[in-house]
C-alpha positions as CSV (number, residue, x, y, z in Angstrom):
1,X,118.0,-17.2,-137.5
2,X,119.1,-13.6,-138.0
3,X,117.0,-11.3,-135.4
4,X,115.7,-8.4,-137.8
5,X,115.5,-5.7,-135.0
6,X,118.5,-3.5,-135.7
7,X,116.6,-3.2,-139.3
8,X,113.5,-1.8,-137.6
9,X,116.4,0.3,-135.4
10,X,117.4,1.3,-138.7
11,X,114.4,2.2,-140.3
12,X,113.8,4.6,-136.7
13,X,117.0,5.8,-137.6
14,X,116.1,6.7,-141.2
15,X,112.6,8.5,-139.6
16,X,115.0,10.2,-137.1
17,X,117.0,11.7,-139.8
18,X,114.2,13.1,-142.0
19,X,112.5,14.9,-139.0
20,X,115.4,16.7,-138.6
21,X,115.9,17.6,-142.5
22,X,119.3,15.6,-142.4
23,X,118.6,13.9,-145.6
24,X,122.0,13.3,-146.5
25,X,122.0,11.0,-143.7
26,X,118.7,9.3,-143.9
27,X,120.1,8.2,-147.7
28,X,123.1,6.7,-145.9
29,X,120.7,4.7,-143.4
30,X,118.0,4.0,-146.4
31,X,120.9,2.1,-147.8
32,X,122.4,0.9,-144.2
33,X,118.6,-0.7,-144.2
34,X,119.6,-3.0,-147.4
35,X,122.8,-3.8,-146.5
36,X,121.5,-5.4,-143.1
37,X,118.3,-7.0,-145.3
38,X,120.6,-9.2,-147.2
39,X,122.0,-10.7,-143.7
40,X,118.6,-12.2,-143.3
41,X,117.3,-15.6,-144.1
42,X,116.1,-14.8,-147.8
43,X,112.2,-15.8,-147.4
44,X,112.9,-12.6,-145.1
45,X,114.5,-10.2,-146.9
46,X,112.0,-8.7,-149.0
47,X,110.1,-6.5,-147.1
48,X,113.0,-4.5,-145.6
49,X,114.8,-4.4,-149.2
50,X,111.7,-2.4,-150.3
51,X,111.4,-0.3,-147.3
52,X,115.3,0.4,-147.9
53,X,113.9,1.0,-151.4
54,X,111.3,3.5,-150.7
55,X,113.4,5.6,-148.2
56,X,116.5,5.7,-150.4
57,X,114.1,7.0,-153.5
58,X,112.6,9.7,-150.4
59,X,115.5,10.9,-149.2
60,X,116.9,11.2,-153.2
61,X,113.9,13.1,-153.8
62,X,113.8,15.1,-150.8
63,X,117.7,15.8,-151.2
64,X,117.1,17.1,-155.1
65,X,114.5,19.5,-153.7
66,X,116.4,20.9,-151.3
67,X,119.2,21.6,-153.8
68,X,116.9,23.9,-155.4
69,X,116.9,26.6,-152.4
70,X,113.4,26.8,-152.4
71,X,112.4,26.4,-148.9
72,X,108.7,26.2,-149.2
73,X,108.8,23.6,-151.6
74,X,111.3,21.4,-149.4
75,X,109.3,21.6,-146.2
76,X,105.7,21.3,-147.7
77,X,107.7,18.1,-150.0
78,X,108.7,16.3,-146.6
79,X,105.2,17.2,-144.9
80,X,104.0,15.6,-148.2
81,X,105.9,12.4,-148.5
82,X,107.2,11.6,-144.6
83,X,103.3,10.0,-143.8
84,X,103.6,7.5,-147.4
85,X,107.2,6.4,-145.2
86,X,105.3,5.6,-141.8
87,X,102.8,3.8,-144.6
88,X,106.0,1.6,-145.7
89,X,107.5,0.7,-142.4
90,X,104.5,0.3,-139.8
91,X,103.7,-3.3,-141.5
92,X,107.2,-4.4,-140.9
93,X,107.7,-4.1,-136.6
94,X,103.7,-5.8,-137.1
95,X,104.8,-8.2,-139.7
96,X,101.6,-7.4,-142.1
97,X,103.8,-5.8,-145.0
98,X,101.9,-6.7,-147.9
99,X,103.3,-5.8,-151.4
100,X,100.5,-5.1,-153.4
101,X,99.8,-2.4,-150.7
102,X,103.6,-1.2,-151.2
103,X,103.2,0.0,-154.7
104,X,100.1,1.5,-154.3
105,X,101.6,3.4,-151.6
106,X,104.2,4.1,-153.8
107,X,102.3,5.6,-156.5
108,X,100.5,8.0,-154.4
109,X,103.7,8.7,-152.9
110,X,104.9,9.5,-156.5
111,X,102.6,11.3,-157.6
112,X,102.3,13.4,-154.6
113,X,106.2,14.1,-154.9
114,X,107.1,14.6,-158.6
115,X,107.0,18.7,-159.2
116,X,108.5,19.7,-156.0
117,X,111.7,21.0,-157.4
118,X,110.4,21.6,-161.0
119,X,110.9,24.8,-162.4
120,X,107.7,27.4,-162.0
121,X,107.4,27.3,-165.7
122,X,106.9,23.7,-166.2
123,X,104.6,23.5,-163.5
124,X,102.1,25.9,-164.8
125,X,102.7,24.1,-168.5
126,X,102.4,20.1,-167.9
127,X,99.6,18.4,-166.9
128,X,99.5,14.9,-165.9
129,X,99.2,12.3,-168.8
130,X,100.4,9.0,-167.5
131,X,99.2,7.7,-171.1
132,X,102.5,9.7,-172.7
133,X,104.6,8.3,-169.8
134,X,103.8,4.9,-170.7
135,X,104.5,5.5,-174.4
136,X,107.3,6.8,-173.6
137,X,108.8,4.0,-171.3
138,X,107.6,1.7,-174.1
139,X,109.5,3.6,-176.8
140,X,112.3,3.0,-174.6
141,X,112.4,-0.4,-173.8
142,X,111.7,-1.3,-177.2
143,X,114.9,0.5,-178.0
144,X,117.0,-1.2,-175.4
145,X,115.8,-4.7,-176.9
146,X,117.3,-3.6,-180.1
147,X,120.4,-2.0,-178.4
148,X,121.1,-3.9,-175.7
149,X,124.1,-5.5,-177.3
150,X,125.8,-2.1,-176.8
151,X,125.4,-3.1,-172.7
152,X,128.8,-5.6,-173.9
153,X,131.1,-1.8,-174.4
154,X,131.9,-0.2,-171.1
155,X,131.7,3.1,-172.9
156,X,128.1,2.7,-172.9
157,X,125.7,5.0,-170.9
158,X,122.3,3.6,-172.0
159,X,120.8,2.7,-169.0
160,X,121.4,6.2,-167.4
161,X,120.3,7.4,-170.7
162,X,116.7,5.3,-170.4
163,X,116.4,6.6,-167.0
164,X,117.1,10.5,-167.6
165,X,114.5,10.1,-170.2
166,X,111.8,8.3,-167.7
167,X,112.5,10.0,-164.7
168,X,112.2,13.7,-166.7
169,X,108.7,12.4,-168.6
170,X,107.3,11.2,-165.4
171,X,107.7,14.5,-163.3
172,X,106.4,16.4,-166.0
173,X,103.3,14.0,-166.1
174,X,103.0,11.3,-164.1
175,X,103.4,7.7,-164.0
176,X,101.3,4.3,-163.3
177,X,102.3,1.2,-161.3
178,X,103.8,-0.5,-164.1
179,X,105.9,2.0,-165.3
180,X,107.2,3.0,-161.8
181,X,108.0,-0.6,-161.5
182,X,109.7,-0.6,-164.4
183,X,111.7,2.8,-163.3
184,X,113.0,0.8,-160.1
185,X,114.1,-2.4,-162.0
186,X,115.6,0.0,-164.5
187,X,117.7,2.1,-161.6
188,X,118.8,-0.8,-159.8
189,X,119.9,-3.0,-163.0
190,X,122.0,0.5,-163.8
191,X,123.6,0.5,-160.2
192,X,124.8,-3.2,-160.5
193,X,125.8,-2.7,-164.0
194,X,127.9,0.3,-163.3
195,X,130.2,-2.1,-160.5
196,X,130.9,-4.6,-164.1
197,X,131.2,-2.1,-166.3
198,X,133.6,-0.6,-164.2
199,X,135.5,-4.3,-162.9
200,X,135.2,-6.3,-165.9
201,X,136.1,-3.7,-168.5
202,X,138.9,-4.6,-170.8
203,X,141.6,-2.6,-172.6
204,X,140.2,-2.2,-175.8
205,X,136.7,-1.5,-173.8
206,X,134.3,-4.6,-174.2
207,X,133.3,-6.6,-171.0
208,X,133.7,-9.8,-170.2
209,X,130.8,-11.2,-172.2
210,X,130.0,-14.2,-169.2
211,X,129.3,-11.4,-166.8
212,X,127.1,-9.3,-168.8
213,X,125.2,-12.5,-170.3
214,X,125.0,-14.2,-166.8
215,X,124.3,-11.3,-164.5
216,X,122.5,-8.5,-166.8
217,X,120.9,-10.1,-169.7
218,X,118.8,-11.8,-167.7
219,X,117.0,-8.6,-166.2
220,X,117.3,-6.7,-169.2
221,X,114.7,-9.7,-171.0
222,X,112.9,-9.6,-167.9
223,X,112.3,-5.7,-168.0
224,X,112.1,-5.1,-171.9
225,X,109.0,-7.9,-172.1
226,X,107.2,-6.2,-169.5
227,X,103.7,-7.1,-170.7
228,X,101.1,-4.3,-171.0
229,X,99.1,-4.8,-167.9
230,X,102.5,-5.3,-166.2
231,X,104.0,-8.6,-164.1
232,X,102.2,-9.4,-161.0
233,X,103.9,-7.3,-158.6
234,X,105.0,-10.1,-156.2
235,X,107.0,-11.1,-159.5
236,X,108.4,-7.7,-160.7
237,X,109.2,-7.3,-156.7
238,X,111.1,-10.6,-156.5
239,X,113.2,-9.4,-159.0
240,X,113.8,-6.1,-157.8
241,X,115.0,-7.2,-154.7
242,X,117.2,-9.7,-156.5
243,X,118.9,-6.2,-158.5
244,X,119.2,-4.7,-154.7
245,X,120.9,-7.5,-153.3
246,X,123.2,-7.7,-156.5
247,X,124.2,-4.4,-155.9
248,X,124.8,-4.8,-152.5
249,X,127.3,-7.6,-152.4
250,X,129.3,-6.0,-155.6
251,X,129.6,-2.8,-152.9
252,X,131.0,-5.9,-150.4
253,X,133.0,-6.3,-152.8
254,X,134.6,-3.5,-154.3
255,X,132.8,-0.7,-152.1
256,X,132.7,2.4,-153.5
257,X,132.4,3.8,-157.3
258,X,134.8,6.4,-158.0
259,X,132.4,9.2,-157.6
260,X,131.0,11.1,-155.5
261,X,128.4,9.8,-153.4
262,X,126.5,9.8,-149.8
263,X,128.0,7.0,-148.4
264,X,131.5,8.2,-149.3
265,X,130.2,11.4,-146.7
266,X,130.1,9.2,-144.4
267,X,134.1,9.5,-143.4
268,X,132.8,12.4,-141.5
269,X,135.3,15.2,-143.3
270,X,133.6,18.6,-142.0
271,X,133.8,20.8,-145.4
272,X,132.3,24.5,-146.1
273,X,128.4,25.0,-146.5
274,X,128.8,26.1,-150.2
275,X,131.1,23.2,-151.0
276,X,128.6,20.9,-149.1
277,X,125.9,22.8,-150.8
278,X,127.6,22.1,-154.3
279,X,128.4,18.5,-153.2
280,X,125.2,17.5,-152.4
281,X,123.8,19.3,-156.4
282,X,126.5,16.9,-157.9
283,X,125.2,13.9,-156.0
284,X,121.7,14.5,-156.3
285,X,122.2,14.7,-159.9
286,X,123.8,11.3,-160.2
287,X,121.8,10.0,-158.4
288,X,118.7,10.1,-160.7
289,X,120.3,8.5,-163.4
């Protein structure tokens, strides 16, 4: 039996880093927390995946705001989204995490968190209409069940694509359980899907068709026949923590993607504030696709 106390030593680690603004760092631990979840017996895994879940998508957020130099908005965004976090984790050391609880918390959390970082303009123009974000995402699934063959060409860029378009719709207006779910299967499908895009392209630029059938196909059914009232959510987060662990072991396996990212910060290379400054734009902006 793997003990699950460095996770909770992790996930005080992740709380440490916020409170001292050091996002950067608090998106290293958020994914520190699912690398160390996938260690543990599986019927245990799943509450720590999603806490690693939630902090990773906080400290993404938090890290995009502060990119914008507005420091109002970053400190009145952490005071906003640091108490959903305590929400998340407390369960876990008391072992009463309950999922259903998890997403609700996540959609106040989200909505709560989504202008911070807009421009002033579009704040005073959109109002919330989670009706348009949901015809929207259902626009776009349709068109990945079409298109999805194109997933088979490693030129391809249409899960980033879906997600620009979902992520940019719901912080103008909003978005419901079902499409947030749908957001997080989305980003984690692209994040295991860049690694065999990337490892099992071919010269003339197709994939190896077994790995895309076996390995993404799969999720992208699951995801594109989301049903209207949406899966039960101990369903949608089964699979979801299936993605993060997917993910995980291809970064076991091959680290790294050949971009910039947090984790590669990690070396601990001490570089200029405006080249960290400019570093930490490019990430933030790769990171919400």
């Amino acid at each position: 039996m793997v003990d699950s106390k460095p996770l909770l030593q992790d996930i005080a680690a992740v709380k440490g880093a916020f409170g001292k603004d050091d996002f950067r760092t608090a998106h290293i631990l958020a994914n520190r927390i699912m690398s160390n979840a996938v260690f543990l017996e599986a019927s245990k895994q799943e509450p720590f995946l999603l806490a690693g879940f939630f902090s990773k998508d906080v400290a993404t957020e938090l890290m995009r705001i502060a990119a914008s130099g507005k420091v109002p908005p970053i400190s009145t965004a952490k005071t906003a989204a640091l108490p959903f976090l305590t929400e998340v984790v407390e369960p876990l050391s008391s072992g009463t995490f309950n999922i259903e609880t998890f997403w609700q918390t996540y959609e106040k959390y989200s909505d709560r968190i989504r202008k911070y970082g807009n421009l002033e303009i579009e704040d005073k123009v959109y109002t919330e209409n989670k009706p348009f974000m949901r015809e929207a995402t259902n626009w776009l699934l349709n068109y990945l069940a079409r298109e999805k063959q194109v997933l088979y060409d490693s030129r391809n860029a249409i899960l980033e694509g879906m997600l620009n378009e979902m992520i940019r719709v719901y912080r103008s207006h909003g978005a419901s359980i079902r499409e947030l779910v749908i957001v997080g299967l989305l980003t984690y499908l692209q994040r295991t899907y860049a690694y065999i895009r990337l490892v099992f392209a071919k010269p003339d630029g197709s994939i190896i068709e077994e790995k895309v059938k076996s390995e993404i196909m799969p999720h992208v059914d699951f995801i594109t026949s989301t049903p209207a009232e949406g899966y039960p959510l101990p369903e949608a987060a089964k699979k979801l923590c299936k993605l993060i662990v997917a993910w995980r072991e291809y970064f076991i396996r091959y680290l790294e993607l050949p971009q910039a990212s947090p984790a590669q910060m990690e070396r601990g290379v001490e570089l200029p504030e405006e080249t960290r400054k400019k570093i930490t734009e490019a990430i933030t902006k790769s990171l919400e696709k």
